[in-house]
C-alpha positions as CSV (number, residue, x, y, z in Angstrom):
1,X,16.1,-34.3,-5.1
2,X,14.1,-31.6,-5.8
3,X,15.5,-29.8,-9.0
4,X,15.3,-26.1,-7.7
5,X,15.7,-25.2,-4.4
6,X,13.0,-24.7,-2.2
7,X,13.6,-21.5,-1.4
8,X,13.8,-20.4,-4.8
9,X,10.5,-22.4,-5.7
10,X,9.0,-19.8,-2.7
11,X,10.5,-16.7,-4.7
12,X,9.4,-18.8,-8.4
13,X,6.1,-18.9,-6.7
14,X,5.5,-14.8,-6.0
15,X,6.9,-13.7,-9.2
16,X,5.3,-15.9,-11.9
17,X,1.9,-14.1,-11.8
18,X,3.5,-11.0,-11.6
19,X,5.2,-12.1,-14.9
20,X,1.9,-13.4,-16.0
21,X,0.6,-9.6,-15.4
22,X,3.0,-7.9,-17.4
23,X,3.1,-10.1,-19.9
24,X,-0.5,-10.4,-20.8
25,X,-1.3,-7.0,-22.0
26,X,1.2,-6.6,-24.4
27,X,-1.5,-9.6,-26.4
28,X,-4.1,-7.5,-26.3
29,X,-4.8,-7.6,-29.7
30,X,-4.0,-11.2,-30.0
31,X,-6.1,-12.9,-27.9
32,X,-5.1,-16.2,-28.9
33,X,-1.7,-15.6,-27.8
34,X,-2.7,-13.6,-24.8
35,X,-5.0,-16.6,-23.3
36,X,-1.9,-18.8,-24.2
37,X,0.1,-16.7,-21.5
38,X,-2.4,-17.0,-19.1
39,X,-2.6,-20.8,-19.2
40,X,1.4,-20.6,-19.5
41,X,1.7,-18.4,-16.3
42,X,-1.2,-20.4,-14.7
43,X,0.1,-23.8,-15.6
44,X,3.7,-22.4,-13.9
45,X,2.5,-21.6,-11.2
46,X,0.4,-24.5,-10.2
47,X,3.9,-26.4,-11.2
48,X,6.0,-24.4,-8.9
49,X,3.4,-25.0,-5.9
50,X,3.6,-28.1,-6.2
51,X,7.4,-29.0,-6.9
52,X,7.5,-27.4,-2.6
53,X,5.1,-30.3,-1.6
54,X,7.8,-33.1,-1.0
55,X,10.5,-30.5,1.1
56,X,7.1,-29.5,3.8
57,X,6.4,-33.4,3.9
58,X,10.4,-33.8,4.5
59,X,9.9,-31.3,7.6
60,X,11.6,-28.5,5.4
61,X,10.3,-24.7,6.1
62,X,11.7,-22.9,3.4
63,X,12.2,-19.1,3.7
64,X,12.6,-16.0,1.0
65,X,13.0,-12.4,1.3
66,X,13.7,-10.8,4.7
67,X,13.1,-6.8,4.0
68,X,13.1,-5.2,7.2
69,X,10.3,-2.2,7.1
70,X,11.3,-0.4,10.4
71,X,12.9,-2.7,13.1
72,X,10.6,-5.4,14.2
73,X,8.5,-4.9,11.0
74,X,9.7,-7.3,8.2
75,X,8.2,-8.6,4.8
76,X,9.8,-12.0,4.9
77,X,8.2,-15.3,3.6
78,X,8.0,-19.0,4.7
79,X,6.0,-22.1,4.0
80,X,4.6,-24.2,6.4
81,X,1.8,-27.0,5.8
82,X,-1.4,-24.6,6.6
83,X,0.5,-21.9,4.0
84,X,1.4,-24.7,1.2
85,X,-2.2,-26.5,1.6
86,X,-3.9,-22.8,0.7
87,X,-1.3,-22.2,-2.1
88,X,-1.9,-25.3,-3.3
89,X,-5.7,-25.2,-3.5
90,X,-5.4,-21.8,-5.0
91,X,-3.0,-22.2,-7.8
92,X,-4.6,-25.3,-9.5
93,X,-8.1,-24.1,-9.6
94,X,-6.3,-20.9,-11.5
95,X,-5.4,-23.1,-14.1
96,X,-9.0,-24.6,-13.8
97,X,-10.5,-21.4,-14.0
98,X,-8.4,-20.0,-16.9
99,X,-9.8,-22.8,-18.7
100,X,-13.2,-21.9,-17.8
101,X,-12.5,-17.9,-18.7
102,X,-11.5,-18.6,-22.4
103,X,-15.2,-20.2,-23.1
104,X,-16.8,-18.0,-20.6
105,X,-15.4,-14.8,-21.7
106,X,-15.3,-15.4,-25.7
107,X,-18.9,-17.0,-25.4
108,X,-20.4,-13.8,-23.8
109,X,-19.0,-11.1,-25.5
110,X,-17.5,-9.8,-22.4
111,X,-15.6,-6.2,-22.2
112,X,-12.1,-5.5,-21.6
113,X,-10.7,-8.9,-21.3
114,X,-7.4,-8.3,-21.1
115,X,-7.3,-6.2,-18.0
116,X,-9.8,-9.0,-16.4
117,X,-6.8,-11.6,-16.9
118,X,-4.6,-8.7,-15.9
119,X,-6.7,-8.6,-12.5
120,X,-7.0,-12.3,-11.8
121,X,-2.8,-12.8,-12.5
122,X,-2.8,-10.1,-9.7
123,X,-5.0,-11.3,-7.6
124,X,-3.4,-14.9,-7.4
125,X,-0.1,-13.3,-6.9
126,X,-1.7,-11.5,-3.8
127,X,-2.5,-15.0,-2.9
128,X,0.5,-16.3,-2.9
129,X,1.8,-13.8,-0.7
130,X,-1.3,-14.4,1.4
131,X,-0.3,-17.9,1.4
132,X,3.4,-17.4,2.2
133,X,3.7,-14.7,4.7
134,X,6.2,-15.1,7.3
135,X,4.2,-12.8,9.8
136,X,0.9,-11.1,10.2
137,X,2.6,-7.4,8.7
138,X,3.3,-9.6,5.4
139,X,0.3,-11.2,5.1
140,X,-1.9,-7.7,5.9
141,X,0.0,-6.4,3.1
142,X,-1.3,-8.9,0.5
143,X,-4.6,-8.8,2.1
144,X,-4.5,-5.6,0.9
145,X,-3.3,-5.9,-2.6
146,X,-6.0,-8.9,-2.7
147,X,-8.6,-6.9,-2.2
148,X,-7.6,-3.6,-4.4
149,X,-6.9,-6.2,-7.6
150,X,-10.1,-7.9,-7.2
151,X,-11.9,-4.5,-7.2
152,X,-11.6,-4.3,-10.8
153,X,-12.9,-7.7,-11.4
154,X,-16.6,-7.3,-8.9
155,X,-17.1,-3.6,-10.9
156,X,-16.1,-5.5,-14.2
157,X,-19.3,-4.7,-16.2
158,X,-18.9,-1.1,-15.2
159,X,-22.6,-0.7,-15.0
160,X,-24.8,1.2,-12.2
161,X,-25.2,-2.3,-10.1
162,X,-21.4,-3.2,-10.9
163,X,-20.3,0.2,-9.7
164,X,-22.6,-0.3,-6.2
165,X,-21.3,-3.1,-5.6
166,X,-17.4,-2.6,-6.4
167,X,-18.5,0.1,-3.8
168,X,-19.5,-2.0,-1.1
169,X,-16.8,-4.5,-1.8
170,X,-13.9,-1.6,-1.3
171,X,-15.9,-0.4,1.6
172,X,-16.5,-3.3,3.9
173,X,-13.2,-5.1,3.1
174,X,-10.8,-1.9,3.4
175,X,-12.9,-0.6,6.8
176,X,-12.9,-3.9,8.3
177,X,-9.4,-4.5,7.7
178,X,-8.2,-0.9,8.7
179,X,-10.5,0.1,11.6
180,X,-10.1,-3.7,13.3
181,X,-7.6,-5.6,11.6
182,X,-5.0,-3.3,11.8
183,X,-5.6,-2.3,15.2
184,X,-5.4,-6.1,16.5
185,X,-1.9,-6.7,14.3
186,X,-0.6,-3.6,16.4
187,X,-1.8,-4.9,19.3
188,X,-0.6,-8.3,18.9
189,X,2.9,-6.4,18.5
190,X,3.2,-4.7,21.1
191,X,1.5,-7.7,23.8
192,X,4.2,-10.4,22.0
193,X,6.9,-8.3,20.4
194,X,6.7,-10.6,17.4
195,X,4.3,-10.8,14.6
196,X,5.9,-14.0,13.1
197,X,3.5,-17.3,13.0
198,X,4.8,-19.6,15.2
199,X,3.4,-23.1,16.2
200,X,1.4,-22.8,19.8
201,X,0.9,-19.0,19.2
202,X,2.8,-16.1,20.5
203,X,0.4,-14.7,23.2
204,X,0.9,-17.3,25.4
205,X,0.5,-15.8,29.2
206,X,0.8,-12.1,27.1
207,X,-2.5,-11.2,28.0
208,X,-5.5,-11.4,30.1
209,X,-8.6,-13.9,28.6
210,X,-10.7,-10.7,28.4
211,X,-7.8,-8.9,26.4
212,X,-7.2,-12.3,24.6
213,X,-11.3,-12.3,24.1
214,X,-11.3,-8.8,22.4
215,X,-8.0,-9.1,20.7
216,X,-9.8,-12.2,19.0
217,X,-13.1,-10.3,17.9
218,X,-10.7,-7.5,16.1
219,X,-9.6,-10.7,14.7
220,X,-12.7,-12.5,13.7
221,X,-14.6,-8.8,12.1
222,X,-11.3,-7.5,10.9
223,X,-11.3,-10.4,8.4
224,X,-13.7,-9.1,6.3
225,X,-13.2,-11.6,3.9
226,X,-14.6,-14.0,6.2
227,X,-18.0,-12.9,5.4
228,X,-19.1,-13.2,9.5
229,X,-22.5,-11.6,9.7
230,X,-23.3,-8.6,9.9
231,X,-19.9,-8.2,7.7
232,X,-21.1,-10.4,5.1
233,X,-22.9,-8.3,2.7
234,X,-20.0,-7.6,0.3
235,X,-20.0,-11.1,-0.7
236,X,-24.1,-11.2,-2.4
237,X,-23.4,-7.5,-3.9
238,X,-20.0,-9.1,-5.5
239,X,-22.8,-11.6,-7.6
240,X,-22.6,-9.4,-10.4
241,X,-19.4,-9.3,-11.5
242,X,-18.9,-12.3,-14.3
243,X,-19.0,-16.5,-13.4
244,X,-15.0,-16.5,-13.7
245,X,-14.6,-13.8,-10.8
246,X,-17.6,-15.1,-8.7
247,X,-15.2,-18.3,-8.8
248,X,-12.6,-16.7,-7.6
249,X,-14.4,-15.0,-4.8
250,X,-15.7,-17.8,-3.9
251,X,-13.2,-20.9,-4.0
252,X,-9.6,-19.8,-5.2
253,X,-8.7,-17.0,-4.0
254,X,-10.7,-13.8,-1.5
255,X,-13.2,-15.7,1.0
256,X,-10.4,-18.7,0.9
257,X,-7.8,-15.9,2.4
258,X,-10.7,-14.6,5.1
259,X,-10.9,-18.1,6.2
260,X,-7.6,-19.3,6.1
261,X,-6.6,-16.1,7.8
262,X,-8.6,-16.6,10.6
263,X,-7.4,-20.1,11.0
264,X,-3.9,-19.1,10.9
265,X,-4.2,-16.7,13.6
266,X,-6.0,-19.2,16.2
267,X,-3.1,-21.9,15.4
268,X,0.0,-19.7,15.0
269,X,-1.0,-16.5,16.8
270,X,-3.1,-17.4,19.8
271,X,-2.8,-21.0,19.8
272,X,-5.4,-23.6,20.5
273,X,-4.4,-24.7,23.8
274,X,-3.7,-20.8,25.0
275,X,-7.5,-19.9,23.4
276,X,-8.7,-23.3,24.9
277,X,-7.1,-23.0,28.5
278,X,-8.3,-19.2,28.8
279,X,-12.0,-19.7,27.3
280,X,-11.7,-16.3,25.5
281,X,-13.0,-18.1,21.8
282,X,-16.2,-19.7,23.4
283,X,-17.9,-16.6,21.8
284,X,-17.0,-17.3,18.2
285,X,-18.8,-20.6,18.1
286,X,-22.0,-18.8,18.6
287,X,-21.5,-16.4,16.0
288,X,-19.9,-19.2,13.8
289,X,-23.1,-21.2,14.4
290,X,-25.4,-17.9,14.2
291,X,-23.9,-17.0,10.4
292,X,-23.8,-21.1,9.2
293,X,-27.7,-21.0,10.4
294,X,-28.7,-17.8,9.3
295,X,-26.9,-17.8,5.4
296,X,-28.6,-20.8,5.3
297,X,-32.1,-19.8,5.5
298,X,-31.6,-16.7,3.3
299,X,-30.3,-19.1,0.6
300,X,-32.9,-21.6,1.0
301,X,-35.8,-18.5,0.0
302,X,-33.3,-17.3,-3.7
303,X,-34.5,-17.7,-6.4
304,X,-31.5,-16.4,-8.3
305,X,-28.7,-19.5,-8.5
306,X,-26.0,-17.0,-7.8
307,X,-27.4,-15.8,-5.1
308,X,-28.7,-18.9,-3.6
309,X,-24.6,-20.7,-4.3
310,X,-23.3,-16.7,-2.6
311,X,-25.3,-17.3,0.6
312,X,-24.5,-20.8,0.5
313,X,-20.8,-19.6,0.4
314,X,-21.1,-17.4,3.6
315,X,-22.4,-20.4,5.4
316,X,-19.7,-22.7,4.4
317,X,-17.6,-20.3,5.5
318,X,-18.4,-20.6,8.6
319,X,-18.0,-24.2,9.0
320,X,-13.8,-23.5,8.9
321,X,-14.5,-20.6,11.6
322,X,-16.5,-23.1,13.4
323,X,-14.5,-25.8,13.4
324,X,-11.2,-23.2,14.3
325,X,-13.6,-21.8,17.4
326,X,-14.7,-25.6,18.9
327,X,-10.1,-25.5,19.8
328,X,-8.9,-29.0,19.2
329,X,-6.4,-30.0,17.2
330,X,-8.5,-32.6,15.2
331,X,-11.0,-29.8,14.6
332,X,-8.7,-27.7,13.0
333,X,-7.9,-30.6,11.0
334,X,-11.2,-30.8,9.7
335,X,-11.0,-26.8,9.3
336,X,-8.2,-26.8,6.7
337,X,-9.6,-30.2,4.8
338,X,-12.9,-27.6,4.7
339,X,-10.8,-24.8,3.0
340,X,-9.5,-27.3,0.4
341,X,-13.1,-29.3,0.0
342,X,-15.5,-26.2,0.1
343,X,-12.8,-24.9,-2.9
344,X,-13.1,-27.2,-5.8
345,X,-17.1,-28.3,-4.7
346,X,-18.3,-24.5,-4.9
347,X,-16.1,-23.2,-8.2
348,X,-18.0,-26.4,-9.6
349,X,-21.3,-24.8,-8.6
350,X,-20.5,-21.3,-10.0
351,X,-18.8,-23.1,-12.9
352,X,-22.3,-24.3,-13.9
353,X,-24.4,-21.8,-12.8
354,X,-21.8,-19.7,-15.8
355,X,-22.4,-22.4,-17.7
356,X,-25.9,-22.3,-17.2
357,X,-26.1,-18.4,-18.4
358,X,-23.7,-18.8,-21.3
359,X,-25.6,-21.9,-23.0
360,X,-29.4,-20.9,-21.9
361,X,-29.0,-17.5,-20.7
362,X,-31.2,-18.7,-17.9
363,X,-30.6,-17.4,-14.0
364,X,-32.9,-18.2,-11.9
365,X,-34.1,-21.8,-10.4
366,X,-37.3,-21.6,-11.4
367,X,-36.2,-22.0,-15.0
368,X,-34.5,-24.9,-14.4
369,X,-36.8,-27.3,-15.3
370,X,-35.8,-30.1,-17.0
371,X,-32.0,-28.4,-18.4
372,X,-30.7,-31.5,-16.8
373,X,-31.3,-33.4,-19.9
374,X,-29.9,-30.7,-22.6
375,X,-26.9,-30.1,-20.0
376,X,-26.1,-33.0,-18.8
377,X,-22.6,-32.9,-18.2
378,X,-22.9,-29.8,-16.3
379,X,-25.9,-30.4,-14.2
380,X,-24.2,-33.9,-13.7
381,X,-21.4,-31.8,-12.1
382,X,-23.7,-29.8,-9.9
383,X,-25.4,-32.4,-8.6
384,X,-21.5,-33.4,-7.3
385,X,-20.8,-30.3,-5.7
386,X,-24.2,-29.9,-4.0
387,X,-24.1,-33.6,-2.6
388,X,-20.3,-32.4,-1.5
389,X,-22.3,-28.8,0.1
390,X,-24.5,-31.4,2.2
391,X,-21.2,-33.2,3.0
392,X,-21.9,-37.0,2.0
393,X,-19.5,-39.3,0.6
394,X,-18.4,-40.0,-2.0
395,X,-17.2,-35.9,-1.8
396,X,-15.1,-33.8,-0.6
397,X,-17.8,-31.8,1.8
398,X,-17.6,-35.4,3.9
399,X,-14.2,-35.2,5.2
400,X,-14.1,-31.6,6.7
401,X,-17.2,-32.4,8.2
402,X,-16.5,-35.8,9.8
403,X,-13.1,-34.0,11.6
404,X,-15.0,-31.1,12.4
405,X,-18.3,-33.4,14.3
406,X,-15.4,-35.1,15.8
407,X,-13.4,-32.6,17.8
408,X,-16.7,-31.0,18.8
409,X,-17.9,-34.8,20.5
410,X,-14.8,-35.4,21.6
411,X,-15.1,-32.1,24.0
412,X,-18.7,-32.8,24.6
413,X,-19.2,-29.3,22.3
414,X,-22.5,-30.2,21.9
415,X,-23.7,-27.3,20.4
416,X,-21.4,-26.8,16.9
417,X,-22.5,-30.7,16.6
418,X,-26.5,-29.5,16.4
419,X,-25.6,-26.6,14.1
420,X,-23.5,-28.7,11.8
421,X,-26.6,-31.6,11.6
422,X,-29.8,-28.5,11.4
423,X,-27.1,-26.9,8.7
424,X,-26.7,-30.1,7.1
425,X,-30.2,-30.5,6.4
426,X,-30.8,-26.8,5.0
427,X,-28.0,-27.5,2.4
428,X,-29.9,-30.7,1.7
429,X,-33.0,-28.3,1.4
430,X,-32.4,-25.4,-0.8
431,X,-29.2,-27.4,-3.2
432,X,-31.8,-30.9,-4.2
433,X,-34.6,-29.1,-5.3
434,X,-32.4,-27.8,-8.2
435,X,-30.7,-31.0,-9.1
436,X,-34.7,-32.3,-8.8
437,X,-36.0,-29.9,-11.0
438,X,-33.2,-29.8,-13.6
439,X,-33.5,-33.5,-13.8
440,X,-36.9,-34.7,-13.2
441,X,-39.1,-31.8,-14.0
442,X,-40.7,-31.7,-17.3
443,X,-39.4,-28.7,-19.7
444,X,-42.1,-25.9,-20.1
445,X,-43.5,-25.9,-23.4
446,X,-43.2,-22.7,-25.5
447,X,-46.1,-20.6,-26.7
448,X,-44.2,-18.9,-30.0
449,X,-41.5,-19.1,-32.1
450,X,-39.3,-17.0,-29.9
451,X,-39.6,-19.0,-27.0
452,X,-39.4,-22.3,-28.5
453,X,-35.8,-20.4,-29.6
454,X,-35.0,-19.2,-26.3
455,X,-36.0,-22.4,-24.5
456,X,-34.7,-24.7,-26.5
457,X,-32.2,-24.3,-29.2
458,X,-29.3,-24.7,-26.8
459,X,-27.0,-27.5,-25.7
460,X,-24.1,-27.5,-23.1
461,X,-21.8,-24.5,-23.2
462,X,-18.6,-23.8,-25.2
463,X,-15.7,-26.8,-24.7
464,X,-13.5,-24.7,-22.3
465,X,-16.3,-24.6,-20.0
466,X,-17.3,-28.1,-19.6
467,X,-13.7,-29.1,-19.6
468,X,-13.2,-27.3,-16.4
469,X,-16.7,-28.1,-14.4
470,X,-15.6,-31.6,-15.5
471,X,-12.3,-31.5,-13.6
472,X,-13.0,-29.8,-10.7
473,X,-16.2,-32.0,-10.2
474,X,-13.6,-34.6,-10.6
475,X,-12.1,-32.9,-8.0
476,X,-14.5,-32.9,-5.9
477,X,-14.4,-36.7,-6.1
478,X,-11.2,-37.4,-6.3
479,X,-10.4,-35.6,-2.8
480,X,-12.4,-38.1,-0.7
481,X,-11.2,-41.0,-2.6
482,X,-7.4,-39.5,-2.1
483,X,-7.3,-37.3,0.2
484,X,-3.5,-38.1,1.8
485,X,-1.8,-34.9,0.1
486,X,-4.6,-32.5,2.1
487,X,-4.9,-34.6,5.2
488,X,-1.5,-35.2,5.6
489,X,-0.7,-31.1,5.5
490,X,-3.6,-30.2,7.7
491,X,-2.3,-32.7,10.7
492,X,1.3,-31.7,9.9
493,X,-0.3,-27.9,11.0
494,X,-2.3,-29.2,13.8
495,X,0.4,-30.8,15.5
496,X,-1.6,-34.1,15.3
């Protein structure tokens, strides 16, 4: 038996980094102690996520809270396997990532530390509510919050370019989600009289496929977080802000809830046989397949790593929207195994590229040469998450792709299964140069003093950080070789 019960590990689950929050400033003077409550509050939480995993395997759907707004409008909670799998994901690369923030943080002299841990307890407490929301009013709410707390984080360095792009960020994600989202949770309403996820959908014979068709785009753009082109900008101008927060862009926590969002609504909203049987998706594989393609061939021509791994990201994404749009259940296995794999295999990528900065103060690829061999144990780890990026075994990247290839073929989808291969071999293209060049390249030789300093007097970066590249490329591993826990929660959501 579980020790608490499972609807109190739910409520556990959206307070503790709210705790977390309020807690941490009063260290700011002490940051030993103040780091301490972060791992404390981290290390909690991922605890609490996980003590809910045997209840959803036992068929249980816990629920918390049930504060009606207005009637019909309620901010209620309840886990199911597509909710729990997210959660999951997200609060053990927090822990991770805390790890990674002490080294990263201390080791470059960054400003105002406290409210960046502030932020990130926030953040991940938005993402549980993301995570957990009962209905699509709940989970708009802490869409919200997610992207108002992580504000703070992208403009972090407070500089001109910070500012810009904090700009940007507040600009795409809060018009996207007000002038589309909102409108298509209204509409939903009103078609269903329900905003509750349910499994098969809710629109069921609610609507016409044309209405279904451009109830779904509101959808799709209104998710801003998604990073769909054109609406992906946000996510390359957000490259400034510190490693740490790139992380959590990128893998724990804001493009995780775009794409998870979206996947959500086309299982528990729509439903895959009512999107299937109606043909009002078709559209989105084509601008699925446009975005994978297109990301990929802006990151194959950057010579900055960041932004290379940032357009990388917005291609990936794509893959879960993909694999959601093809509308079979065994793709939309593969989607959520994608969210979970894509997770720890890019925060392993940003983890070094911080890595990289904070030990050699190096940023773009064609300095690269031959760091492999004074950072081995982080280049090591990026050569794991960019063979998991391609999506060969033994990674991560494998599994989401194999389920994915495999509901496309089994509908004779033939076109998501040439974008995955042509995508395939454009990861391969712009993510082995680097491991190449770090590895097998010769080291340029310095002309003075200074350079000789600058070039070579560095190792690997502080402990923290190598510790938590280390794990999550681990990770990255580890979830091919056991990937039951993941697998078994993404079937349990597809109904397979």
């Amino acid at each position: 038996m579980l020790p608490f019960a499972p609807d109190t590990l739910v409520i556990a689950a959206l307070i503790i980094p709210l705790i977390g929050a309020l807690l941490i400033p009063l260290f700011h003077t002490a940051p030993n102690a103040r780091e301490s409550v972060t791992l404390a509050t981290a290390a909690a939480l991922a605890f609490t996520v996980w003590s809910l995993l045997p209840h959803i395997l036992a068929g249980g759907r816990p629920e918390a809270v049930d504060l009606a707004v207005v009637p019909g409008l309620d901010i209620a909670f309840k886990v199911e396997p597509l909710g729990l799998l997210f959660a999951l994901v997200a609060a053990t690369l927090w822990l991770v990532t805390s790890i990674y923030s002490i080294g990263y943080m201390r080791g470059n002299n960054e400003p105002r530390q406290t409210s960046f841990y502030v932020c990130f307890a926030v953040a991940l407490w938005a993402t549980m509510g993301i995570a957990f929301a009962k209905n699509l009013f709940t989970l708009f709410i802490f869409y919200e919050v997610l992207t108002l707390s992580t504000y703070p984080l992208v403009a972090h360095k407070a500089n001109a370019v910070a500012i810009r792009a904090g700009r940007i960020y507040l600009l795409i994600l809060i018009g996207t989600s007000m002038i589309l989202l909102l409108p298509a949770i209204a509409w939903t309403w009103v078609l269903a009289g329900t905003l509750d996820f349910t499994p098969g959908g809710i629109l069921g014979g609610k609507a016409s496929p044309l209405m279904l068709g451009v109830l779904l785009a509101l959808f799709a753009f209104g998710i801003g977080k998604a990073a769909l082109m054109p609406l992906h900008f946000w996510l390359p101008a957000a490259m400034v802000a510190p490693t740490p927060v790139s992380a959590l862009l990128h893998a724990v926590a804001v493009v995780k809830a775009g794409v998870f969002t979206i996947l959500k609504v086309v299982v528990y909203t729509f439903g895959i046989e009512t999107l299937a049987y109606s043909g009002a998706g078709s559209w989105l594989v084509y601008v699925a397949g446009f975005t994978l393609i297109a990301a990929s061939l802006v990151a194959l021509r950057k010579d900055n790593l960041k932004a290379r791994l940032a357009y990388s990201t917005v291609s990936q994404l794509s893959y879960v929207i993909l694999a959601a749009a093809i509308l079979t259940p065994i793709s939309a296995v593969g989607a959520a195994m994608h969210i979970a794999a894509h997770a720890v295999s890019k925060i392993t990528l940003f983890f070094a590229a911080g890595a990289i900065y904070t030990a050699a103060h190096k940023t773009e690829i064609s300095e690269l040469a031959g760091i492999g061999r004074r950072m081995p144990w982080t280049m090591g780890a990026f050569a794991i998450g960019a063979i998991s990026m391609i999506g060969l075994p033994p990674t991560a990247g494998f599994l989401g792709k194999w389920f994915i290839l495999s509901g496309a073929m089994q509908t004779g989808q033939w076109l998501p299964v040439a974008v995955i291969v042509a995508s395939t071999l454009l990861n391969a293209a712009y993510f082995l140069p680097i491991v190449y060049t770090a590895f097998f390249e010769r080291e340029p030789v310095a002309h003075s003093a200074g350079a000789a300093a600058a070039h070579h007097d560095h190792g690997e970066a502080p402990l923290p950080i190598v510790v938590a590249l280390t794990i999550t490329a681990a990770a990255t591993v580890g979830l091919f070789l056991f990937p039951d826990v993941a697998l078994t929660l993404a079937k349990l959501m597809a109904g397979v």
